[in-house]
Structures are given as structure tokens and as C-alpha cells.
C-alpha positions as CSV (number, residue, x, y, z in Angstrom):
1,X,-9.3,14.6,-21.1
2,X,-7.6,13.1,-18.5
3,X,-9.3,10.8,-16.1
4,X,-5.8,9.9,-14.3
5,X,-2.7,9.7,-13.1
6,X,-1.1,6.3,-11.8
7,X,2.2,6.7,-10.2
8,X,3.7,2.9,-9.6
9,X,6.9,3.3,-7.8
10,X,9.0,0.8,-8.6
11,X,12.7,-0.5,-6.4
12,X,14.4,-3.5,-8.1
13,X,10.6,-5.0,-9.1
14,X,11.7,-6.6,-12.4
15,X,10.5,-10.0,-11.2
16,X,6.8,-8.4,-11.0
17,X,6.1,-5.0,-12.6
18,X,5.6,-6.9,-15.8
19,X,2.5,-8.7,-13.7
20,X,1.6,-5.6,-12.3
21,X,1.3,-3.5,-15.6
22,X,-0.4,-7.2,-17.7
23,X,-3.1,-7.1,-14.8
24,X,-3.7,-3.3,-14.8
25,X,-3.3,-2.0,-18.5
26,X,-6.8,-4.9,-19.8
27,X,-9.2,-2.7,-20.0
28,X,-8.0,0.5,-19.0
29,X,-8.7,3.3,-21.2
30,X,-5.0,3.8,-21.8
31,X,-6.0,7.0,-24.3
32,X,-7.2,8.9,-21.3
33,X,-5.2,7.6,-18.3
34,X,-1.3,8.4,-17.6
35,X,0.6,5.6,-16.6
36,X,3.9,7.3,-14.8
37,X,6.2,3.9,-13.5
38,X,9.3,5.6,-11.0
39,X,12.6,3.4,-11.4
40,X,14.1,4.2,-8.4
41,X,17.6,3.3,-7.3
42,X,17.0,0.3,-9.2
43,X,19.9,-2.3,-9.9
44,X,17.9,-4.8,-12.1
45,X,16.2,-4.1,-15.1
46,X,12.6,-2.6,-13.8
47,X,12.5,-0.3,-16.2
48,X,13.3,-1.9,-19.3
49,X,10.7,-4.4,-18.1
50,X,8.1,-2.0,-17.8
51,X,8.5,-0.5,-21.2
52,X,8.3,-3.6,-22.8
53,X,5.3,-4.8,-20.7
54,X,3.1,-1.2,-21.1
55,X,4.8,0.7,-24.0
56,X,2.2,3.7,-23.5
57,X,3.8,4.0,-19.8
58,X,6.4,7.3,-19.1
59,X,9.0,5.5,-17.1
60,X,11.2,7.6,-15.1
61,X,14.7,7.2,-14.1
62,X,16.5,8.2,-10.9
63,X,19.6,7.0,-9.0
64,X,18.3,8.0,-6.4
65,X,16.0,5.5,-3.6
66,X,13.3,6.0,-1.9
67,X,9.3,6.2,-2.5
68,X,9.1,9.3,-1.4
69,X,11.2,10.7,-3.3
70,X,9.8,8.5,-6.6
71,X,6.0,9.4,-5.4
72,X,7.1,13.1,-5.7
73,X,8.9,13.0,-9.3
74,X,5.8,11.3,-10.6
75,X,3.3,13.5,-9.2
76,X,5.6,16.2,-10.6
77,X,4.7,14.6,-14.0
78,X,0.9,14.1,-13.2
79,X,-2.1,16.1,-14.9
80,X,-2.3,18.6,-12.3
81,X,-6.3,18.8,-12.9
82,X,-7.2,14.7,-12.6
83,X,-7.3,12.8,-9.9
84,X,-3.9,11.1,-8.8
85,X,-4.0,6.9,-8.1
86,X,-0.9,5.6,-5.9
87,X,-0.2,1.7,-6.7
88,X,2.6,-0.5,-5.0
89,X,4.7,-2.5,-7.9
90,X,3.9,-5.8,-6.4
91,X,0.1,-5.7,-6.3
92,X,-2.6,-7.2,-9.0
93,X,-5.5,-5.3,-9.9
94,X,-7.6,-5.1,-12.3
95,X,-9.4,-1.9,-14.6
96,X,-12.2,-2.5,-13.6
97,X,-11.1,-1.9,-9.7
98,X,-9.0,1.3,-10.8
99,X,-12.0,2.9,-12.2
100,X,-14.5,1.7,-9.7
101,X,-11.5,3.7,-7.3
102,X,-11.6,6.8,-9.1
103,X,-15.5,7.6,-8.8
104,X,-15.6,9.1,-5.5
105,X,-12.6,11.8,-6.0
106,X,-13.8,12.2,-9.4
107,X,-17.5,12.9,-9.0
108,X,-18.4,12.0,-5.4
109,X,-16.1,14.9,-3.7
110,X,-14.1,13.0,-1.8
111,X,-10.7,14.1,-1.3
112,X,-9.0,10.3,-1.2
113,X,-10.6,6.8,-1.5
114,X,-9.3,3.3,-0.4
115,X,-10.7,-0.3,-1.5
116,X,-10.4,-3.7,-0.2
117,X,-7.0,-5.5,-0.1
118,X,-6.8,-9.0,-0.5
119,X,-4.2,-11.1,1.1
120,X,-3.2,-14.2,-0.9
121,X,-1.7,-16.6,1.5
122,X,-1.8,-20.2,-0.2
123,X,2.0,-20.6,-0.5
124,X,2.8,-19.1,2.5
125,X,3.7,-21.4,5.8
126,X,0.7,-22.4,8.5
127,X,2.2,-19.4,11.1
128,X,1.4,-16.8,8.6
129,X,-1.4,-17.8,7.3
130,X,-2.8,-18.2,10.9
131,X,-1.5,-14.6,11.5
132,X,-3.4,-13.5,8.3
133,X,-7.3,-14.8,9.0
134,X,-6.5,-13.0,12.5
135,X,-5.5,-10.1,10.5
136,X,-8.6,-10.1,8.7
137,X,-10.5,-9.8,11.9
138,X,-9.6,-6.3,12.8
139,X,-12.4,-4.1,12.9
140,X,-11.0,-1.1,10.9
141,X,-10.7,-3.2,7.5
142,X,-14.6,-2.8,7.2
143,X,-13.8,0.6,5.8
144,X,-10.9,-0.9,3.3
145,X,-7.2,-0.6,3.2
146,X,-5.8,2.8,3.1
147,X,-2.3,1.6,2.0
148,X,-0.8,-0.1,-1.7
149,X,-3.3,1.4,-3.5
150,X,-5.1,4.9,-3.1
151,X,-6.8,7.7,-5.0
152,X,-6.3,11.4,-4.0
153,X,-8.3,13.9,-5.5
154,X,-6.2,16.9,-7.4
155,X,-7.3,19.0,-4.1
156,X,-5.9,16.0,-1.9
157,X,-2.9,15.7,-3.6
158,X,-2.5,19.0,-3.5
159,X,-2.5,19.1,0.3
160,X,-0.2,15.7,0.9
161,X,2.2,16.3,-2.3
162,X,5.5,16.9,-2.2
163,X,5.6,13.8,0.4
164,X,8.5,14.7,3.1
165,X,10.9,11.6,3.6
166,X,9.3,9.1,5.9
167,X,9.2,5.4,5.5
168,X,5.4,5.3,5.9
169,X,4.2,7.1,3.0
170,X,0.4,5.6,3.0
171,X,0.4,5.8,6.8
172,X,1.1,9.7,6.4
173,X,-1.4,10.3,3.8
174,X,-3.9,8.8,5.3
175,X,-2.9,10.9,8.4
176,X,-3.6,13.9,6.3
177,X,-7.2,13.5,6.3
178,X,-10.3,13.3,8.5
179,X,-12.2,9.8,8.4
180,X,-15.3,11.7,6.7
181,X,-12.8,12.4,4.1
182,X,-11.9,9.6,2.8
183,X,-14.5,7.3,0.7
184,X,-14.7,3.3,1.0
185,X,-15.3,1.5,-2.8
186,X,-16.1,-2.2,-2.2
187,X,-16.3,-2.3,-5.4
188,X,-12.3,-1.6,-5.6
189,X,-10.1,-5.1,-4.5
190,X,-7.0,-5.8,-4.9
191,X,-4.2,-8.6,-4.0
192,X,-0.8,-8.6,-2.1
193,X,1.2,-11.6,-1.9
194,X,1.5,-12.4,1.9
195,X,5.1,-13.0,2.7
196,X,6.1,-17.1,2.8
197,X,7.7,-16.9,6.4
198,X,7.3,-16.0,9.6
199,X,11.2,-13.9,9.5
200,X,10.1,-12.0,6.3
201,X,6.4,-11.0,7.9
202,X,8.2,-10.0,11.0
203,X,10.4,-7.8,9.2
204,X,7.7,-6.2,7.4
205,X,5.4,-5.8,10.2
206,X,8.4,-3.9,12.2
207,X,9.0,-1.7,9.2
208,X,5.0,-0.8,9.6
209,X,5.4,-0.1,12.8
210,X,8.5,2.4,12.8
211,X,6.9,3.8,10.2
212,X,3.5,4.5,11.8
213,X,5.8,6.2,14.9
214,X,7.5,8.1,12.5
215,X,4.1,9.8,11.5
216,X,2.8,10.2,15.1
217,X,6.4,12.2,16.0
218,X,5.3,14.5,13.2
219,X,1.9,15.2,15.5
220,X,-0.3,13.0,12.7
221,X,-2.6,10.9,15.2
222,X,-3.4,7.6,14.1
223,X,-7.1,6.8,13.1
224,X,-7.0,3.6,14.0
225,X,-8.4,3.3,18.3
226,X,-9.2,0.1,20.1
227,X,-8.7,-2.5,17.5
228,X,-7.5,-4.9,19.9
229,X,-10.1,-4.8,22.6
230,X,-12.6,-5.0,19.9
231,X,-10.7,-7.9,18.4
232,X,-10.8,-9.8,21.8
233,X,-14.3,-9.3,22.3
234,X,-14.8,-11.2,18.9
235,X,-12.9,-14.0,20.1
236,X,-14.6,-14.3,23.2
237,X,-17.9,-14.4,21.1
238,X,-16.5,-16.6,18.5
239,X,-14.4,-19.1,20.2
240,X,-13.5,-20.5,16.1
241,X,-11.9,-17.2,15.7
242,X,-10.2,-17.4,19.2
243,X,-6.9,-19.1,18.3
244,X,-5.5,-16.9,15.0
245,X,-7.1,-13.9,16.5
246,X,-4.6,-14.4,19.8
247,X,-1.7,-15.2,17.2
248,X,-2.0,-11.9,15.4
249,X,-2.4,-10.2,18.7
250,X,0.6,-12.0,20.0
251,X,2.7,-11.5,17.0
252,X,1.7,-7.4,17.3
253,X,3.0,-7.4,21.0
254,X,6.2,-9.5,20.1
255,X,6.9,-6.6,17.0
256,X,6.2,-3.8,19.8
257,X,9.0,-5.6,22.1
258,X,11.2,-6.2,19.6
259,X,11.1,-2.5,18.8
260,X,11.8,-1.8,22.4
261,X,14.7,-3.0,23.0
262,X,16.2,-2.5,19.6
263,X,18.4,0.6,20.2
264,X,19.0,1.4,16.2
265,X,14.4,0.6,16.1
266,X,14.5,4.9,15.3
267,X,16.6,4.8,12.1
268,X,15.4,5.1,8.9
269,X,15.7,1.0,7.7
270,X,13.3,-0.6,5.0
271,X,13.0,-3.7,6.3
272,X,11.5,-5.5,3.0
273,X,9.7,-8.7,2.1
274,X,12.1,-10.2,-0.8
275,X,10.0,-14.0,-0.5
276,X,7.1,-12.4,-3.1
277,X,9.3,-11.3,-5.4
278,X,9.1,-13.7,-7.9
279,X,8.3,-14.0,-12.0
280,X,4.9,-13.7,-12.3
């Protein structure tokens, strides 16, 4: 029996799908969960390294860029009756979380479920840290982060899979279904590396941003209402949290502008954080 599939895109990641896989793999019962790992126009050796780091993993091979496009070739490879669980190459999580994740679209009948992402910030500079504890005060974290990692149940995959080419994959599956859909696990945390300056966190944050306009152009409304006031009635009640709330706000507005009155902002670009990508 199959409790699983984990699809782990993977684009030039040899530096940390080793770390990925290590943190993963302890404790997972490896007999009755499907590791699928998509090389994907990769020019490094990702997938050598993740043979070598999870030897029970199917690694797949394309020329061929694009998470899409990998997401799809490993769902096409996925136990079409278990649950599917989406992972980003660069994050750490542990068994224990995975499992914890699959309990809802397993058992619970929810069609996708989302944990808590952790932000690890202690090497990055002052500005971005700042713009990460404002981060952290937005409202529509207290039901977790739909993005990085994810579990669909066989009927949500069904509905979201094959993914059509869009840079915000997460963003569009989440799209797909209605908030009473989609089950919270505390239990379920995970960690992204924050990128270490301001230029790379500004790239990524304008890649999240095309992305999410992307989706609405395809008529997929965003979830996601009055953040902001609600965020700048918590800094007028908490004057402590005044100063990186107003930083993350001002950093949002200076991505929207810079969007604006970029005339090429429409085009398909992944703007991508290359300061985390490091041996770990």
C-alpha cells in the first residue's frame, strides 16, 4: 500500500537536494512512500546527487525547464490512488511533518492541506530580516502556507493536474480550491532559507507577484482580502510591531511600482533567489 507520492522538482539544486532528501528520507517509511525527484533542465549534477543521497528515489530526467512541466511528469508517475505531496528542492522537513501533512487528505477528507513555513533569517542582512518579522504579521499565515510544500488528495490532484504553464504553480493550486477545502496541520513545519539581500528578496518577491497576476488573468480570485488594513491595525495596537510591519508594507508597494512601470513585468521571467543555494 501506498501512503504517497512526493514529487520534489528539482532546477540546478545540486548544492541542496542532498539536504533536502538527508532531512526528509529519517524516518519516512520509505517501503510505502514514492519518492519521484524531477531533474529539470538541469546543467549541474542534481540528479546524480539525488541518487546518491536517496537511492530508493525514481529520479527523472528532462531537458526540458520548468516546474510545471516537472510537477506534471511526476504526477504522471504517481500512485494514482494515494495522496500526492508537492515539496520545493530547497526546503528542510522532516518525516514526522510529512506524515502529520498527509492525515487530513488521507483520512480527514480534505481535498489539499498546508502547514506552517518557517523562515530562517539569521544570515540574512538587517533589511530582510526586518522585512521578514513584518512578514510574519500578516493575518492569513494563521491558516499556514499554501506554497513549497502541499498535499493534494488523489481527488484534488485530479482536479489541478496536468498543471498548465504558469510561473505560480502553488498560487494556482491553491486557487483551485475553496478555503473550507483546504485543511491547516500545525503539526506540519517546515524551513526556507530567507534570501541574504535585499536585491535577491526583491527579485523573488516580483516573481510572486507576476505570478499571482498570472493566476487572476486566468479568472482564479485570490483568497487572500485585506491583509494590509488588518496588518495596520496591528501596528497601531502594537506600536513594537509598528516599524517592520510598515517595512514589509513599504517593500510590497515598492514591488507593485516596480511592476508598473516595467514594460517587459507580463513576460514569463523566473526571477530566482541564487544567495540560499549553498552546500548544506
Amino acid at each position: 500500500m501506498t501512503l504517497a507520492t512526493i514529487l520534489i522538482p528539482a532546477h540546478d539544486e545540486a548544492a541542496v537536494i542532498g539536504r533536502t532528501l538527508w532531512y526528509l528520507s529519517r524516518g519516512l517509511p520509505l517501503g510505502q512512500v514514492r519518492v519521484v525527484v524531477i531533474a529539470n533542465g538541469c546543467s549541474d549534477a542534481t540528479a546524480a546527487r539525488a541518487r546518491a543521497a536517496l537511492p530508493q528515489a525514481l529520479v527523472i530526467e528532462t531537458e526540458r525547464a520548468g516546474k510545471c512541466h516537472a510537477l506534471n511528469l511526476g504526477h504522471a508517475a504517481a500512485d494514482p490512488g494515494a495522496p500526492v505531496i508537492c515539496l520545493d528542492a530547497d526546503l528542510d522537513v522532516t518525516a514526522e511533518s510529512l506524515l502529520a501533512l498527509l492525515e487530513p487528505v488521507a483520512e480527514g477528507g480534505a481535498m489539499a492541506a498546508c502547514g506552517q513555513m518557517d523562515v530562517a533569517t539569521a544570515d540574512a542582512s538587517p533589511a530582510v530580516r526586518t522585512f521578514y518579522v513584518g512578514w510574519r504579521a500578516n493575518p492569513y499565515f494563521a491558516r499556514g502556507k499554501f506554497g513549497g510544500l502541499f498535499a493534494l488528495s488523489p481527488e484534488g490532484a485530479a482536479r489541478v493536474f496536468p498543471l498548465p504553464e504558469v510561473t505560480a504553480d502553488d498560487e494556482f493550486i491553491r486557487r483551485s480550491f475553496a478555503p473550507g477545502e483546504v485543511a491547516f496541520v500545525p503539526g506540519c513545519r517546515f524551513t526556507a532559507r530567507a534570501p541574504l539581500t535585499m536585491a535577491s528578496l526583491l527579485r523573488v518577491r516580483r516573481r510572486s507577484l507576476r505570478g499571482a497576476r498570472q493566476i487572476a488573468r486566468m479568472g482564479k480570485a485570490s483568497p487572500e482580502r485585506g491583509s494590509a488594513r488588518a496588518m495596520l491595525r496591528r501596528a497601531l495596537a502594537a506600536p513594537a510591531d509598528a516599524l517592520p510591519i510598515a517595512f514589509f508594507l513599504l517593500v510590497t508597494l515598492w514591488v507593485r511600482l516596480s511592476l508598473a512601470v516595467d514594460r517587459g513585468a507580463g513576460a514569463a521571467r523566473w526571477e530566482r533567489d541564487l544567495t540560499t543555494r549553498v552546500p548544506g
